[in-house]
C-alpha positions as CSV (number, residue, x, y, z in Angstrom):
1,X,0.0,0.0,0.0
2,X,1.0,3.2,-1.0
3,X,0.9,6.4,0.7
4,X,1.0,9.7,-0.7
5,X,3.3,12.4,1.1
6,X,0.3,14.7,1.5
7,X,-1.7,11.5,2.8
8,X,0.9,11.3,5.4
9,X,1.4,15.0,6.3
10,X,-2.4,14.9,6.9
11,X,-2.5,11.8,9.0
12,X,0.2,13.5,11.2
13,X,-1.2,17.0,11.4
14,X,-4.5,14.9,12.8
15,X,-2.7,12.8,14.9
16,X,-0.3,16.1,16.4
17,X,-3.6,18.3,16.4
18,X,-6.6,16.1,17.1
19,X,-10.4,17.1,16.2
20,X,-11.1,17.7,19.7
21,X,-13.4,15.2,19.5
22,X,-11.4,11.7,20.1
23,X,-9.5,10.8,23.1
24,X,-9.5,7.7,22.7
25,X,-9.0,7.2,18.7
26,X,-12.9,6.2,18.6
27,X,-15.0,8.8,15.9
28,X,-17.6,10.3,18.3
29,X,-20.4,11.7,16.8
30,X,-19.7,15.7,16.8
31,X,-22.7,17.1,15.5
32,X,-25.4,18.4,17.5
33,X,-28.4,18.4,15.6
34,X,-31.7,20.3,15.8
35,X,-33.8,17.6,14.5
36,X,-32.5,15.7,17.7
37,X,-34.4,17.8,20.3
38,X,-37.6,19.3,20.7
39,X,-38.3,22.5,19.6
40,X,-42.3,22.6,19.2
41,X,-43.6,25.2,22.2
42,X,-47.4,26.7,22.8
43,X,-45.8,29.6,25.5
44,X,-42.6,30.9,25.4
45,X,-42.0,29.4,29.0
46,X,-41.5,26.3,27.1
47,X,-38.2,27.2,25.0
48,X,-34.4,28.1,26.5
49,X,-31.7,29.4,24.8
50,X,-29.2,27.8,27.6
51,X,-29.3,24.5,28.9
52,X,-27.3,24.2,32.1
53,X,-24.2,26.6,32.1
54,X,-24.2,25.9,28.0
55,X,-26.3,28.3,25.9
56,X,-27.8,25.8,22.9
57,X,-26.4,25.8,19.7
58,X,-26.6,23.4,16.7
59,X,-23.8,22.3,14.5
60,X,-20.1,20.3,14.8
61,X,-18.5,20.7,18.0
62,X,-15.3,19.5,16.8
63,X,-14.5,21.5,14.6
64,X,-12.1,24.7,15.7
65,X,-14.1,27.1,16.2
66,X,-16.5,28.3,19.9
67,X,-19.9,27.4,20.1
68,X,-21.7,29.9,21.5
69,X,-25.2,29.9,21.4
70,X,-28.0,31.2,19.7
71,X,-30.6,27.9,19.2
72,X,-33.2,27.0,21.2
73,X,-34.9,23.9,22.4
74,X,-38.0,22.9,24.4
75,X,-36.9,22.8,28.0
76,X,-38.1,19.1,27.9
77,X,-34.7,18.6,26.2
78,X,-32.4,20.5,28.3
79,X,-30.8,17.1,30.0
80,X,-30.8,15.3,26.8
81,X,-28.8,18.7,25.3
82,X,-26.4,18.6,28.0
83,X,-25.8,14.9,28.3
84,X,-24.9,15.4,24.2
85,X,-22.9,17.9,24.7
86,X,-20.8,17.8,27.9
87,X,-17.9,15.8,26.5
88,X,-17.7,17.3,22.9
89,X,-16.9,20.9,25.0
90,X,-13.4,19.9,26.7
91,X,-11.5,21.2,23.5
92,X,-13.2,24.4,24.0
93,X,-12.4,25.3,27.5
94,X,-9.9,28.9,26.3
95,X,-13.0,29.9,23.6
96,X,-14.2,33.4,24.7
97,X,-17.8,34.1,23.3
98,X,-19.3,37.5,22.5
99,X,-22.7,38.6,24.4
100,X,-25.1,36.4,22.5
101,X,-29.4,36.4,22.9
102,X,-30.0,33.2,24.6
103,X,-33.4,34.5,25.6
104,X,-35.5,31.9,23.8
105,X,-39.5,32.6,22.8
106,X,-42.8,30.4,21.0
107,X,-42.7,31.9,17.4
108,X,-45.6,29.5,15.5
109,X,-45.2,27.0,17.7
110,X,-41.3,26.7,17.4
111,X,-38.4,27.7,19.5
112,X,-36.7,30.4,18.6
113,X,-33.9,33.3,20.0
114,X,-35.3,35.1,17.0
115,X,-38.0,37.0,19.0
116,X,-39.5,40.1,16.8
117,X,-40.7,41.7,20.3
118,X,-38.3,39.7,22.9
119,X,-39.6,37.1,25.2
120,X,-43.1,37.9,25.8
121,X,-43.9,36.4,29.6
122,X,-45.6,33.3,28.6
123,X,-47.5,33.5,25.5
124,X,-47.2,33.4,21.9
125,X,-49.0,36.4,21.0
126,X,-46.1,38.3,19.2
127,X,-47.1,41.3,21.7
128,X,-44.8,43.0,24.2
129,X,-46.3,43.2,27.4
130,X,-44.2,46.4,28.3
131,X,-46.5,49.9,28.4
132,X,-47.7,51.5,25.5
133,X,-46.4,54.9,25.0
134,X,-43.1,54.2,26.7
């Protein structure tokens, strides 16, 4: 068998670097994918944007680059989230993160941290329950 020099500079540089993903030389599975958890809400009570001290965010964890929020999930999914999650996060432990919403809200019956009026108190009504006339 055969191996290319470029073959073998990449096996190194992933051996030297890792993917932050396997301590062990087993693949884990990195990505953290909405369709996972539950996202379907009636009141915005029902959606977080952090789960335990992480804030929810979809996508490959090992890849080099922070995580740092802006998802939500049903709350109902919070320990499957963080059970997922825990061990992908080790190689992220020097990431700093800018401020990011992780206020989470019900928009049609979906959680979102896109909220067009913020996080309502409870309902789905797309109203702001702060004074009119400010």
């Amino acid at each position: 068998m055969k191996l290319r020099l470029g073959s073998l500079v990449g096996l190194l540089l992933a051996f030297i670097v890792g993917d932050g993903c396997s301590s062990s030389g087993t693949p884990k599975n990195c990505t953290i994918s909405a369709s996972s958890y539950d996202q379907s809400c009636n009141v915005d009570s029902d959606c977080v944007g952090m789960a335990d001290r992480y804030a929810v965010q979809f996508g490959n964890y090992c890849q080099s680059a922070c995580m740092c929020g802006g998802d939500a999930i049903n709350k109902t999914s919070v320990a499957q989230y963080v059970q997922d999650v825990t061990p992908l996060t080790a190689s992220m432990a020097g990431c700093f993160c800018p401020s990011v919403n992780t206020d989470a809200c019900c928009e049609n019956n979906r959680c979102t941290t896109s909220c067009p009026q913020g996080v309502d108190g409870g309902t789905d009504s797309g109203t702001s329950d702060a004074p009119a006339g400010g």
